[in-house]
Structures are given as C-alpha cells and as structure tokens.
C-alpha positions as CSV (number, residue, x, y, z in Angstrom):
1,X,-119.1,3.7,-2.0
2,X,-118.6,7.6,-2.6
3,X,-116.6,9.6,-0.3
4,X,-117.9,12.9,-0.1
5,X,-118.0,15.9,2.2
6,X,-120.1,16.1,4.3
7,X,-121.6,19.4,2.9
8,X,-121.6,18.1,-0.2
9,X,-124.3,16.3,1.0
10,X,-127.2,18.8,0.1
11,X,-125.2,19.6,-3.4
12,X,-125.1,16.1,-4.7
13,X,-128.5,15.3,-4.0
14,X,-127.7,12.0,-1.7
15,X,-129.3,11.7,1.3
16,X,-130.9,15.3,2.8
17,X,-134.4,14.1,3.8
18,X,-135.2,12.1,6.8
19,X,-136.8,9.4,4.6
20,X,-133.9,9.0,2.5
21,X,-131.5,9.0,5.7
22,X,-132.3,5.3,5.9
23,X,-131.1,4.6,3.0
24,X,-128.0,5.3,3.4
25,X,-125.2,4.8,6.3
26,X,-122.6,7.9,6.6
27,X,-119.3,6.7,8.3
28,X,-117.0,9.8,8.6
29,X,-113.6,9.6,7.5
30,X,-111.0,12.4,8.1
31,X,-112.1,16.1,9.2
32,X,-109.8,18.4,7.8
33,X,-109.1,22.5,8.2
34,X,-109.2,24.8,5.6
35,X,-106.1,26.8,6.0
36,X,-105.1,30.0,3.9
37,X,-102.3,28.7,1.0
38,X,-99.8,31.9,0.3
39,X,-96.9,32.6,-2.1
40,X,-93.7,31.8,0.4
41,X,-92.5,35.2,0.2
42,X,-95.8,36.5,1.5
43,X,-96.4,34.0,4.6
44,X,-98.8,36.0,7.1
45,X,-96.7,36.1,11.1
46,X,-99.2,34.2,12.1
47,X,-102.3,32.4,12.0
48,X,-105.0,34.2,10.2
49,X,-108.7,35.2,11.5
50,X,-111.6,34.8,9.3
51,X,-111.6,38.6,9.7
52,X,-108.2,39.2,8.6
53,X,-108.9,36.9,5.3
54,X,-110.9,39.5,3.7
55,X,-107.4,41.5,3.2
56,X,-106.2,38.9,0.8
57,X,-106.3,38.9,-2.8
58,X,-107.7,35.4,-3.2
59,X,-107.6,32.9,-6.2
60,X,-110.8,30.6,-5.0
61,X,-112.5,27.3,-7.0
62,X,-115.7,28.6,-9.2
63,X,-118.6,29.2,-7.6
64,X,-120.6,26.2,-6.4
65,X,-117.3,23.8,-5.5
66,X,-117.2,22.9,-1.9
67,X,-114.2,24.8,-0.4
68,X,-115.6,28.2,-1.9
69,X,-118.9,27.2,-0.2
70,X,-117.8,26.4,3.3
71,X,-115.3,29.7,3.3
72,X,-118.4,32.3,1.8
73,X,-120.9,30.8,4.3
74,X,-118.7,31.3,7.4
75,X,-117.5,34.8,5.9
76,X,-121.0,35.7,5.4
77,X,-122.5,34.6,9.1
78,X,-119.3,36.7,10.5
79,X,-120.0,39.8,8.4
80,X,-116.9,39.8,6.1
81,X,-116.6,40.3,2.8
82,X,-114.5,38.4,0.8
83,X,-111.7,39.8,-1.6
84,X,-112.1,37.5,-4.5
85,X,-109.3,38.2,-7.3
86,X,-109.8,35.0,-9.2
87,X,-112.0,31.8,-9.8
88,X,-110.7,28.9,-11.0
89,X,-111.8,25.7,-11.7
90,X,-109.2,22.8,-10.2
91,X,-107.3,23.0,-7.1
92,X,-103.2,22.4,-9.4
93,X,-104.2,25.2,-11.1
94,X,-105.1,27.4,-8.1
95,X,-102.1,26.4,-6.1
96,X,-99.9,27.4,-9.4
97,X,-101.4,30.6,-9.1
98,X,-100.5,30.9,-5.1
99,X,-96.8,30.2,-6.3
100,X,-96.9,32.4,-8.9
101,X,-97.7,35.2,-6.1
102,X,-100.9,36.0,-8.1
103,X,-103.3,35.7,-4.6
104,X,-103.7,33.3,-1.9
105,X,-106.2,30.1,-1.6
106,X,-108.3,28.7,1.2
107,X,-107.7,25.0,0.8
108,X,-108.0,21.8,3.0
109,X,-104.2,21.1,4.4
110,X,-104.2,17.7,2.1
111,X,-105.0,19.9,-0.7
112,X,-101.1,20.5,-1.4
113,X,-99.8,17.5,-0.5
114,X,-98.6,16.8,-4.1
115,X,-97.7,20.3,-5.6
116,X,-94.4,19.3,-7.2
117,X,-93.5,23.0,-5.7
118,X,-93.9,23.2,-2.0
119,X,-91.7,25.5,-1.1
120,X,-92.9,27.9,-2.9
121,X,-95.9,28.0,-0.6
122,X,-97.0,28.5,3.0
123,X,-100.0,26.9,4.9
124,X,-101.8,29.0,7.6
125,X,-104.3,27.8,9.9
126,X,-107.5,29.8,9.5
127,X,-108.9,30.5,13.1
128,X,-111.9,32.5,15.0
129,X,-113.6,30.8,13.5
130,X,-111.5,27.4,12.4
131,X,-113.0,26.0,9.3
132,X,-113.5,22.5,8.9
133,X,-114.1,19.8,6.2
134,X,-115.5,16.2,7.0
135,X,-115.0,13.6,4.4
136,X,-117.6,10.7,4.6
137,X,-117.9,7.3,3.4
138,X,-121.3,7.0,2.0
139,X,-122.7,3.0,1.4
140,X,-126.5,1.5,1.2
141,X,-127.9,0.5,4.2
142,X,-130.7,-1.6,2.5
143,X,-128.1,-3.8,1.0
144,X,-126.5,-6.7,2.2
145,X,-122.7,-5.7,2.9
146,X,-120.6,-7.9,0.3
147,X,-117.5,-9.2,1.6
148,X,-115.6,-7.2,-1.1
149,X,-117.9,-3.8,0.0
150,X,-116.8,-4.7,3.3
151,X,-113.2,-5.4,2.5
152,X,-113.1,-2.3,0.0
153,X,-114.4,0.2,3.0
154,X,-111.7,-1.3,5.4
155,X,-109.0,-0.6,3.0
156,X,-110.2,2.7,2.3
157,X,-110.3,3.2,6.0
158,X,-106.3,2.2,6.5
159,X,-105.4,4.4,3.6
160,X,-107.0,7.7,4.1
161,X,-106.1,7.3,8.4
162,X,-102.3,6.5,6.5
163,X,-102.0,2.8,8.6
C-alpha cells in the first residue's frame, strides 16, 4: 500500500494508462499547499503570488523530486521564471538552509513540522495561483482485501487525518 502523490503518479510508473487504471484503486488522503518556507528575519507581509516567487533566491529539491515539479510547471504555464540559487537533495537539509538565511523553499506546510528549529522560519501561503499536493493511498484492486490490508489502510487513514 504506497502512498504517493498524486503527480507522482506518471514518475513512478504506477498506474497512467486506462488499462492499468483497473488495477489499481486510488483513495486520496490529505491535499496539502505548497507554501514559500523563509528565514524568520525575512518573512514576506504577506501572502505571496506565484508572480512575486520569482524574486526569491530559492534553495529547491534536485531536479525531478515532486515539490520542484509541481512549483516549475505552474511557474512555467504562468510565464515566470524561477530564481533558483540552490538544489538540494532532502527536505532537513533544505529547511537548514532556509534558517541559515541562505534562500527560501517551496515546501508542503507538513514539510516543517519536525525542524527541531521552527522559529527560525516562516510559512507563507503561495496564492494566484495556490499550489496543491494530494497524497494518495494506492492498493490492488484485483486482489482480495486481507483483513490486515484493510485494517492497515484504516489506521493509516486515522493517523494521517490526526484522529
């Protein structure tokens, strides 16, 4: 039972044809917004505009990871480009970056949740357009459901929705 994102759907090779679609049931999770991580001393007034993210030094994954993805595609359909300072290859490391006041990120709002330093960042919705992130639970639908598949997807469930 994966849990992936939705648009690592085509990356990961699961299902992406119609035939295949059958072979698999999607159950979405949790959507999430990408929002624009800065240093706390450099905390825009306000939210920030996909148009207005192009003046920010950013420290984004490597090329190919999913957040970069989602954030060059809707830069690219709205005409902006993108000031990319440095490329990095795990989230910890990025946000010690952002509190280092090397650049700024554009992560999911989760994506700090457990950066022993918090304070030493600030989360910013990204609007016009909001960016969004939709975590799916992936399972076979040719196979019979086991009870502990079905008990294991209900737990998984209760803990990512926090019940």
């Amino acid at each position: 039972m994966p849990i992936v994102s939705a648009p690592q759907l085509q990356e990961r090779r699961l299902p992406t044809r119609r035939t295949e679609l059958t072979e698999a049931q999607l159950g979405p999770l949790r959507e999430e917004r990408l929002c624009l991580v800065s240093p706390a001393d450099e905390t825009p007034a306000g939210p920030v505009t996909l148009r207005q993210l192009s003046k920010y030094p950013l420290v984004m994954p490597e090329r190919g990871q999913i957040f970069r993805k989602l954030v060059e595609s809707a830069a690219a359909m709205a005409g902006v480009q993108l000031r990319v300072e440095w490329e990095v290859s795990s989230v910890p490391a990025i946000l010690d970056l952002v509190s280092a006041g090397i650049g700024h990120a554009t992560l999911a709002e989760d994506a700090i949740r457990l950066f022993p330093h918090l304070k030493r960042l600030a989360v910013t919705p990204l609007v016009q357009p909001g960016i969004k992130i939709t975590s799916c639970l992936v399972t076979p639908a040719q196979r019979r459901a086991t009870p502990l598949r079905q008990r294991a997807a209900e737990l998984l469930v209760k803990l990512v929705h926090g019940a």
